[in-house]
N, C-alpha and C positions, 0 to 999 in steps of 0.2 A: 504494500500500500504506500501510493507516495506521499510523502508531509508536506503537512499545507507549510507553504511557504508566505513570509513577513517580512515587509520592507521596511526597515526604521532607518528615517530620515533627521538626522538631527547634529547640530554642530558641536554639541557636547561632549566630548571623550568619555567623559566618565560615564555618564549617562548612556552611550550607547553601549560601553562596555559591559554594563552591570546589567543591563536589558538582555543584550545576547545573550549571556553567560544564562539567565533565567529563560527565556524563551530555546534556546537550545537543549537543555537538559530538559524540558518540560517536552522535547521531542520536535519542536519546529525548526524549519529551516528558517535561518535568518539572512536577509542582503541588506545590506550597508550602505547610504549615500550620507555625508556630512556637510551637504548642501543642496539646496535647490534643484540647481542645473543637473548632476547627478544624479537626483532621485529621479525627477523626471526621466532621464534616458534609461533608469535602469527598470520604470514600470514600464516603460513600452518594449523592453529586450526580455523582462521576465514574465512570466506567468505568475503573478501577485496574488494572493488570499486575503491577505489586510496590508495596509498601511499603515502605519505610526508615522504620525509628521509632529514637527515642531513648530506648533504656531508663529514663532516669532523671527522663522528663519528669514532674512531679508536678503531675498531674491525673487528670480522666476517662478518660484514656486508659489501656489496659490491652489486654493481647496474647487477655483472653478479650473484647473487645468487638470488635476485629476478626474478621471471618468474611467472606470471599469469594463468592459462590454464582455 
């Protein structure tokens, strides 16, 4: 069976660290963007299950450019 996969988006280090470390043992595949421009490229390369975004990231990124289909 394959693991739903989780895109966390956030410029935090620590923050993304301590998240993977918990959504990985908890069985999920985790991908990484630490900005904007990244996250977006890597939902449209991956097959995404949720996203974790950072409200406050200032870039390209925004909740109307995200869309799932």
């Amino acid at each position: 069976m394959k693991k739903s996969t989780v895109l966390l988006v956030d410029d935090d280090i620590d923050f993304v660290n301590a998240n993977r470390a918990v959504l990985e043992a908890a069985g999920y595949e985790v991908i990484v963007a630490h900005n904007g421009g990244e996250g977006l490229k890597l939902a449209r390369e991956n097959r995404v299950d949720v996203a974790v975004l950072d409200v406050h990231i200032r870039n390209e990124l925004s909740f109307n450019k995200l869309r799932f289909d």
